[in-house]
LUMNUVEX-649424 format. One line per field, with one value per residue (C-alpha): residue number from 1; residue in one letter; x, y, z. Coordinates in Angstrom, 2 decimals, always signed. Layout:
resi (NUM | ...)
resn (a | ...)
u (X | ...)
v (Y | ...)
w (Z | ...)
This chain:
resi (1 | 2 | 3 | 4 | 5 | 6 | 7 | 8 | 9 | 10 | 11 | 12 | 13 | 14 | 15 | 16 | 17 | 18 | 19 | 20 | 21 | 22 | 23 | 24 | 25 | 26 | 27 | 28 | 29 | 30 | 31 | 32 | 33 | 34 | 35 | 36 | 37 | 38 | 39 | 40 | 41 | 42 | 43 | 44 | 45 | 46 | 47 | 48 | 49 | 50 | 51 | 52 | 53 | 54 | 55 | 56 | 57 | 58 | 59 | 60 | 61 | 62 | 63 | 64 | 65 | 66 | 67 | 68 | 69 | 70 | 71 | 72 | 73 | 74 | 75 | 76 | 77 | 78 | 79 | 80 | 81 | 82 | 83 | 84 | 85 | 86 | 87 | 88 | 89 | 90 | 91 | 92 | 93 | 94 | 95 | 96 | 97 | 98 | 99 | 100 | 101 | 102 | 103 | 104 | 105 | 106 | 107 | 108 | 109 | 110 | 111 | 112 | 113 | 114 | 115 | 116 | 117 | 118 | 119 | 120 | 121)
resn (x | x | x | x | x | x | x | x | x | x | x | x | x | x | x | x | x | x | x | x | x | x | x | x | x | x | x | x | x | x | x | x | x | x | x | x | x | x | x | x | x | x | x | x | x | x | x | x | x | x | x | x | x | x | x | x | x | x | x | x | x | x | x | x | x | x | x | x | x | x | x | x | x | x | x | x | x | x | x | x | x | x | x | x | x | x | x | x | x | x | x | x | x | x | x | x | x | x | x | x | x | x | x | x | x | x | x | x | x | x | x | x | x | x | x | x | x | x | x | x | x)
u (+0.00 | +2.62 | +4.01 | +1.27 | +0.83 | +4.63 | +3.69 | +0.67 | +2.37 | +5.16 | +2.94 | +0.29 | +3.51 | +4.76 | +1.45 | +1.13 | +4.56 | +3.87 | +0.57 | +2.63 | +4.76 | +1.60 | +0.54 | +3.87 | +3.63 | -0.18 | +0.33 | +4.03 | +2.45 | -0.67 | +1.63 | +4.13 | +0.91 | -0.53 | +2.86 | +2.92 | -0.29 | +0.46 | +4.12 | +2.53 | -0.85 | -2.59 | -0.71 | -1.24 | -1.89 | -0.15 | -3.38 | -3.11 | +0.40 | -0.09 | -3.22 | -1.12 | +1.66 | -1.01 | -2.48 | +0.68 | +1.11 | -2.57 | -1.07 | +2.28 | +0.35 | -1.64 | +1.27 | +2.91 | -0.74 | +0.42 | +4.15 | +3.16 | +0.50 | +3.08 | +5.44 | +3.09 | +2.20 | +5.79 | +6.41 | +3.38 | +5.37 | +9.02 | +9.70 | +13.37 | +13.98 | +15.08 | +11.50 | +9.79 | +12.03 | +11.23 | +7.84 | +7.97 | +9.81 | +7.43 | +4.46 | +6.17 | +6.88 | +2.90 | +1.62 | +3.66 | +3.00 | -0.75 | -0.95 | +1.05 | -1.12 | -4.31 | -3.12 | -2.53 | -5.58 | -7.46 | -5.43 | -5.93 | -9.91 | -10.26 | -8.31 | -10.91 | -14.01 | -12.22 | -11.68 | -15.11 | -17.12 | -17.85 | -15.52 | -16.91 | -16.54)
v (+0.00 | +2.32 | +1.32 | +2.66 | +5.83 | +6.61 | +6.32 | +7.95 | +11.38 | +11.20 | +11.23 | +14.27 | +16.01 | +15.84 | +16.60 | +20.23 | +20.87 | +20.87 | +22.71 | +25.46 | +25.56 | +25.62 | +28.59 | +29.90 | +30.06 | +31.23 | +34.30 | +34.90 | +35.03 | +36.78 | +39.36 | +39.72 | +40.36 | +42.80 | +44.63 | +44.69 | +45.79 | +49.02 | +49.23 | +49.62 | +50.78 | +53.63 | +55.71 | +53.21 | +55.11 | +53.91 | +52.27 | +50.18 | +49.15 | +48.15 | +46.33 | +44.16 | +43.69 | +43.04 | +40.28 | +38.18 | +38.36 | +36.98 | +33.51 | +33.47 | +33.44 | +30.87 | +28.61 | +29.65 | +27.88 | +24.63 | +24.40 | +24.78 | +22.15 | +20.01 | +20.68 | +19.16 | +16.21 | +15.29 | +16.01 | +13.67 | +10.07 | +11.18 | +14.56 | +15.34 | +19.40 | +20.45 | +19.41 | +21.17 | +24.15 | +24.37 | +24.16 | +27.26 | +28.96 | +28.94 | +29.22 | +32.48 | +33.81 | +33.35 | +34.96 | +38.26 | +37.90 | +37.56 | +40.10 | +42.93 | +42.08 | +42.36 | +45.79 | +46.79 | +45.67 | +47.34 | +50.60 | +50.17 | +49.59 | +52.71 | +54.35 | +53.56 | +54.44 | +57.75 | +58.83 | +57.07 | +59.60 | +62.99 | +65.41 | +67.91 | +70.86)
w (+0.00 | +0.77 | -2.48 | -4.43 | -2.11 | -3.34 | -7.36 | -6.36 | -4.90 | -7.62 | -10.76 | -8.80 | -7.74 | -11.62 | -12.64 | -10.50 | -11.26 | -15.35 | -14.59 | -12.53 | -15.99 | -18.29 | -16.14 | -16.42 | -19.85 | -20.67 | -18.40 | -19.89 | -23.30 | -22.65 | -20.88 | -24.32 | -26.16 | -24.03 | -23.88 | -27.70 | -28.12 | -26.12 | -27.88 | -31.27 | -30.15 | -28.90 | -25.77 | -22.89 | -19.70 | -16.34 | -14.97 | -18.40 | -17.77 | -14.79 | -15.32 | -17.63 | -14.76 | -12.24 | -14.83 | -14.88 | -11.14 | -11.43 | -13.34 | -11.52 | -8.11 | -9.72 | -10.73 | -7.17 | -5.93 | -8.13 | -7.04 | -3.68 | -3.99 | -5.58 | -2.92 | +0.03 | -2.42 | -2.14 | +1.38 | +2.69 | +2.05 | +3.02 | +3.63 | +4.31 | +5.67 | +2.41 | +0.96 | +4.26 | +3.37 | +0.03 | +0.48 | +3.33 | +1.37 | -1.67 | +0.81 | +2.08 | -1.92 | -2.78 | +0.52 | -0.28 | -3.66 | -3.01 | -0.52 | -2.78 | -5.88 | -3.79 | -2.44 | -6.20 | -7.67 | -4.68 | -5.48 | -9.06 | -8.46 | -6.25 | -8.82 | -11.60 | -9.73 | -9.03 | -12.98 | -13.82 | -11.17 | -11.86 | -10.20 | -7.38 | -8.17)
């Protein structure tokens, strides 16, 4: 049983880690085409910029989610310190992460409803 509980959490761990790189690499390429479109485009404002910024930190958060998830696969049949670390580590990376990009979306929200409203005068 153990047996199988081992070639169970290798192949899920593989799995999450390729999904964590398939994330990688849909937000890395929506990001290159978003960044293109405003190099040859129309004058992109700040708020657009960073709305494109703030959209990749969206997938790598996402991927972070994977990895991690990936990470505690592998630590539940043998976990040495260097997996434990790894995993805190990468649970430490996504909580900032997460917390700064919800602080700039927030900031980039209040920012919108403040040029969509009309301005007292």
């Amino acid at each position: 049983m153990h047996e199988l509980l081992e070639f169970v959490a290798r192949h899920l761990a593989t799995l999450l880690e390729a999904l964590a790189l398939i994330v990688i690499a849909i937000g890395a390429f929506e990001a290159t085409i978003n960044i293109a479109r405003m190099a040859w485009g129309r004058h992109a404002s700040n708020a657009d910029k960073r709305a494109v910024w703030l959209d990749f930190a969206r997938w790598l958060s996402a991927a972070l989610t994977f990895q991690l998830a990936a990470d505690i696969v592998q630590t539940t049949i043998a976990p040495t310190w260097d997996q434990i670390g790894r995993m805190a580590a990468l649970a430490a990376v996504r909580t900032f992460l997460t917390f700064f990009l919800d602080r700039d979306m927030e900031a980039i929200r209040r920012l919108q409803e403040s040029a969509r409203s009309p301005r007292a005068e």
